[in-house]
C-alpha positions in Angstrom: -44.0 -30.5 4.7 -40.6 -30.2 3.2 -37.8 -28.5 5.5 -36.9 -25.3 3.8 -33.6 -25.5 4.7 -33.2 -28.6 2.9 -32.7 -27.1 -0.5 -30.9 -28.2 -3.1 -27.5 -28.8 -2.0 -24.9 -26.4 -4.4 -21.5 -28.7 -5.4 -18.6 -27.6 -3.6 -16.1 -25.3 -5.5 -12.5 -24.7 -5.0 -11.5 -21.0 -3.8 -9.4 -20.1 -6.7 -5.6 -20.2 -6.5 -5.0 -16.8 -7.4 -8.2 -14.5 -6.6 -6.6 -10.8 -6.2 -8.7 -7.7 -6.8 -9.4 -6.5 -9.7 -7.9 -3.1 -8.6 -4.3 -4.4 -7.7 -4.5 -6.5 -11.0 -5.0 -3.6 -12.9 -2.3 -1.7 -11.5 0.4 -4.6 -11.7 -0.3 -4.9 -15.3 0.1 -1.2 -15.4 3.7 -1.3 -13.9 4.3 -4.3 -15.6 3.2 -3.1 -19.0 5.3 0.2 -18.7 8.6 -1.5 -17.6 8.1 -3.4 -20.6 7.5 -0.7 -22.4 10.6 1.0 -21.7 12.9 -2.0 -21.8 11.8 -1.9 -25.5 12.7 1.1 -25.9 16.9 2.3 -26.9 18.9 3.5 -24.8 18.5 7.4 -25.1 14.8 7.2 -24.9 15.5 4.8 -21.6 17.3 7.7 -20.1 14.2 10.6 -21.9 11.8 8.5 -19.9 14.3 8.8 -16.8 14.4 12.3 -16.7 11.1 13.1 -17.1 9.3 10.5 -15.0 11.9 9.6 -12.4 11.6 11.8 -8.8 14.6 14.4 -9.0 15.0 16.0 -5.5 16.9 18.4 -7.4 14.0 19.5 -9.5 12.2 21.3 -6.6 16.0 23.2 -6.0 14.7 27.1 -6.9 16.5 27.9 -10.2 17.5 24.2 -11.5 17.5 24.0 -15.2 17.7 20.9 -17.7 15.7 18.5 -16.1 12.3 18.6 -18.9 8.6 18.6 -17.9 8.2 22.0 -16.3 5.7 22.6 -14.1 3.9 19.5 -14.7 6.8 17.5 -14.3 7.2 19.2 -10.5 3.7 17.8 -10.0 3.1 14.6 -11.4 6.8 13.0 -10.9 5.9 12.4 -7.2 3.3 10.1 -9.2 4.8 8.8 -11.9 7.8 7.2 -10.8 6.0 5.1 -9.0 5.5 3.6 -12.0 9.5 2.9 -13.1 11.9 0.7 -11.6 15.0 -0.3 -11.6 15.5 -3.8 -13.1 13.4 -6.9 -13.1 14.6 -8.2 -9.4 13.2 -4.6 -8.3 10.1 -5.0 -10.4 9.4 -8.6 -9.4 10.1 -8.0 -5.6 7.6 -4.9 -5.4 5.3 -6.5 -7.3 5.1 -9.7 -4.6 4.7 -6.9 -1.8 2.3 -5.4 -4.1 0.2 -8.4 -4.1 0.8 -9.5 -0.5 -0.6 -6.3 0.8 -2.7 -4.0 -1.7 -5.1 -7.2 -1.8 -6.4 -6.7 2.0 -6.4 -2.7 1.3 -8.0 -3.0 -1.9 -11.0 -5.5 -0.4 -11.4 -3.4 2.4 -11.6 0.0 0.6 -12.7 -0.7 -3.1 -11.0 0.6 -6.3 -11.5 4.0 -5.9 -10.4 4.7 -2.7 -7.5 2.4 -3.1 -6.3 4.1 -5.7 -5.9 7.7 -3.9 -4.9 6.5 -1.1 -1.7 4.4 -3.0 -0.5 7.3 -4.9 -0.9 9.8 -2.0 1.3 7.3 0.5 3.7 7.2 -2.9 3.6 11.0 -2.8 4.0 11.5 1.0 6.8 9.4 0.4 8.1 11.2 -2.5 7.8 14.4 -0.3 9.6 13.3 2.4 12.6 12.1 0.7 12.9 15.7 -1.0 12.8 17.5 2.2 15.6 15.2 3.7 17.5 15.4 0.3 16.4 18.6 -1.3 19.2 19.2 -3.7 19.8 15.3 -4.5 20.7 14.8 -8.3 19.8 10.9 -7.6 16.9 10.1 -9.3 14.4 8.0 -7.3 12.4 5.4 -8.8 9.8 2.8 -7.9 6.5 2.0 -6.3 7.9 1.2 -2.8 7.1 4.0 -1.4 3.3 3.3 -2.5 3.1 -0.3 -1.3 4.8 0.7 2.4 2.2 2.6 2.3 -0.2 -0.1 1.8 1.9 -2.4 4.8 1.3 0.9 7.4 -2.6 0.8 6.6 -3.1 -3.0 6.8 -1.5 -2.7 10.5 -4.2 -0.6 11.0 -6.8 -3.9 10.6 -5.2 -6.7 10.1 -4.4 -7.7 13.9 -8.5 -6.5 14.6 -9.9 -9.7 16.1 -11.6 -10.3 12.7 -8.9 -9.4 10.7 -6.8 -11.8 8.5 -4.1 -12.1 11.5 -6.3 -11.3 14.4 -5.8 -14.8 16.3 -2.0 -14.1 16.2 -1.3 -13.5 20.0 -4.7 -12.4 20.6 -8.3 -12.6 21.9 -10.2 -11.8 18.7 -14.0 -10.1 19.7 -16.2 -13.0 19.3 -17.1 -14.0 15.5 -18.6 -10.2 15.8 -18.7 -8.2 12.4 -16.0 -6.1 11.1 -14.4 -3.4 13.4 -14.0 0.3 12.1 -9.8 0.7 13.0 -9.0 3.5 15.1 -5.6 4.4 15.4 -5.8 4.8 19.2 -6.5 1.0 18.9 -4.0 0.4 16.6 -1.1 1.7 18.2 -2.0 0.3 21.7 -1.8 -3.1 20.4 1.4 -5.0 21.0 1.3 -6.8 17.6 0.6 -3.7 15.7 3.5 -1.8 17.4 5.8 -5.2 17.0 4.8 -5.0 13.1 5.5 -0.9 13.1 9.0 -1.3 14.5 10.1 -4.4 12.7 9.3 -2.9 9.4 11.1 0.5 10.3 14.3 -1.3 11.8 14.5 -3.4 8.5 14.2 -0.4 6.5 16.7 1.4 8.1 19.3 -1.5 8.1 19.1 -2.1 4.3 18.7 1.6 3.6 21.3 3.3 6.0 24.1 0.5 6.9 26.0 -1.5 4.9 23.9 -4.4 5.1 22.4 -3.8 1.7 25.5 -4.2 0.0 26.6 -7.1 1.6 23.9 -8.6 0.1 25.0 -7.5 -3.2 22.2 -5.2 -3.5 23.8 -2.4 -5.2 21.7 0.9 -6.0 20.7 2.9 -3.1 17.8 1.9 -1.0 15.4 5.3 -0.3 14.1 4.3 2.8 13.0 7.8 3.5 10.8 7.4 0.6 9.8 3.9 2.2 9.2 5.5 5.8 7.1 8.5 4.3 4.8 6.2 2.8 4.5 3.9 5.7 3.6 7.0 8.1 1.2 8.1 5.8 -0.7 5.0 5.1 -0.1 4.2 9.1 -2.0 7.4 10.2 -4.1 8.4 6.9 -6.3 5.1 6.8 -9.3 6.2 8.9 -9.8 8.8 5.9 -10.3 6.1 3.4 -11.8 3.3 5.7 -16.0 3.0 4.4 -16.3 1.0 8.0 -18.0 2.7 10.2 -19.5 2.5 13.6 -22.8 0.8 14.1 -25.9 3.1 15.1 -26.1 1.2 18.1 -22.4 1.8 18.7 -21.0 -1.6 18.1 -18.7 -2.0 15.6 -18.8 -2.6 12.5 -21.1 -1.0 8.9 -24.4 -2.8 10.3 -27.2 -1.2 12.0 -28.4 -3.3 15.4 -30.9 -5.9 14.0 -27.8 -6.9 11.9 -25.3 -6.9 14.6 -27.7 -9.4 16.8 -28.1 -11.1 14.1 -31.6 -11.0 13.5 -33.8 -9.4 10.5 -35.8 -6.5 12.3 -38.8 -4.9 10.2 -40.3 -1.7 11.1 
C-alpha cells in the first residue's frame, strides 16, 4: 500500500520579491496618487489644497478666521494631511517606512483594523502637536505621524519569540504558536525598551537640535506629531490585536488540541 505521505511532490516556487499587503498597497497608491495629483495642479490650487487639507494648529485657536473648511475641516484635517507631503524626498522616505512597517501591522491585524488604527495614531499625533503648539500658523503635513505609529505597535510583537525579530538577543518560546502582546511584556523586554528609546532620541535630535539642518534638511521636523503617534500605536495595539489567548491559557488564537498539535474530535 502506497505511503500517503508520498503524494505528488508540488515544484518549488520562489517567495515573491515584493509581496506587501494588499492594504498598505492600497494606501501607498492612495498617497502616491494624490501627491501626484497636486503636483499637476497650478500653483494657487497647490496652496487651495494646503489650506484646506494641511493640519493648522491655528485652526482650533477660538475665533480664527480665513482658514476654509469649517467644521468639517476641524474634523477631518487631523486625517487628511496625512495624505500631503512635502516634496518627493518626504514622500519617498515615508513611503519606505510605510512599507518597512505597515506590512507586519497590516498581516497581523487585516485591512480593516489596520486602517483605524493608522489614521487614529495619525490623529493622536495630530492632537498632540496642537496642544503643544495651539496657536501655530505652520501648517503640518505628512503621514509620519501615522507610520510612527505603525513602528510603536510592531514593538509590541516583533521581539515576541515568534515574531519577525524574536531571536535578536533572545530565547524565543519554542516553535510555539503566535503570542497575544501584552504591553506589560512589551515594556519589560530590553529590546523592546532599546527600540522605544532609540526611536524617541532620534526624533528628538532631528526635530529639536540643529542636527536636521546640518543635514540640509530644511522644513521643520514635527516630532511631536511623530511622538504622539508612536505613543499611541505603542499603548493602543492590544485594542486592534485579533490574537488572543488560548482556552487552555497558552498563547496564541488556537484552542488546546491545536496548541499540542494534535487534531482532537469531540
Amino acid at each position: 500500500m502506497a505511503d500517503p505521505r508520498m503524494g505528488e511532490v508540488q515544484p518549488f516556487r520562489e517567495p515573491p520579491a515584493f509581496n506587501a499587503p494588499g492594504a498598505v498597497l492600497a494606501l501607498l497608491a492612495a498617497i502616491v496618487g494624490i501627491h501626484l495629483l497636486i503636483e499637476w495642479l497650478p500653483s494657487e490650487a497647490q496652496r487651495d489644497v494646503l489650506f484646506l487639507f494641511a493640519l493648522f494648529p491655528l485652526r482650533y485657536a477660538g475665533g480664527v478666521e480665513g482658514l476654509p473648511g469649517g467644521l468639517a475641516a476641524d474634523f477631518l484635517t487631523p486625517i487628511t494631511y496625512t495624505f500631503l507631503h512635502g516634496g518627493w524626498t518626504h514622500l519617498i522616505v515615508n513611503s519606505v517606512w510605510l512599507l518597512a512597517f505597515g506590512a507586519p501591522i497590516a498581516r497581523r491585524f487585516g485591512a480593516a483594523r489596520f486602517f483605524v488604527f493608522y489614521f487614529i495614531c495619525g490623529a493622536a499625533g495630530a492632537l498632540l502637536h496642537v496642544a503643544i503648539y495651539p496657536a501655530s500658523p505652520i501648517p503640518v503635513v505628512g503621514a509620519s505621524a501615522a507610520i510612527s505609529g505603525l513602528m510603536g505597535g510592531a514593538a509590541r510583537f516583533v521581539f515576541l519569540g515568534d515574531g519577525p525579530l524574536g531571536a535578536l538577543g533572545g530565547q524565543g518560546i519554542g516553535g510555539a504558536p503566535r503570542r497575544r502582546a501584552g504591553i506589560l511584556a512589551s515594556l519589560t523586554d530590553k529590546r523592546t525598551l532599546i527600540f522605544v528609546g532609540v526611536w524617541i532620541g532620534l526624533n528628538w535630535l532631528f526635530g529639536a537640535t540643529a542636527l536636521s539642518g546640518a543635514l540640509g534638511v530644511t522644513a521643520q521636523v514635527a516630532w511631536e506629531a511623530h511622538l504622539g503617534g508612536f505613543l499611541a500605536g505603542l499603548l493602543l495595539f492590544g485594542l486592534f490585536d485579533p490574537i488572543r489567548y488560548s482556552a487552555s491559557g497558552g498563547p496564541g488564537n488556537v484552542d488546546y488540541g491545536e496548541w499540542l498539535g494534535k487534531d482532537r474530535e469531540e
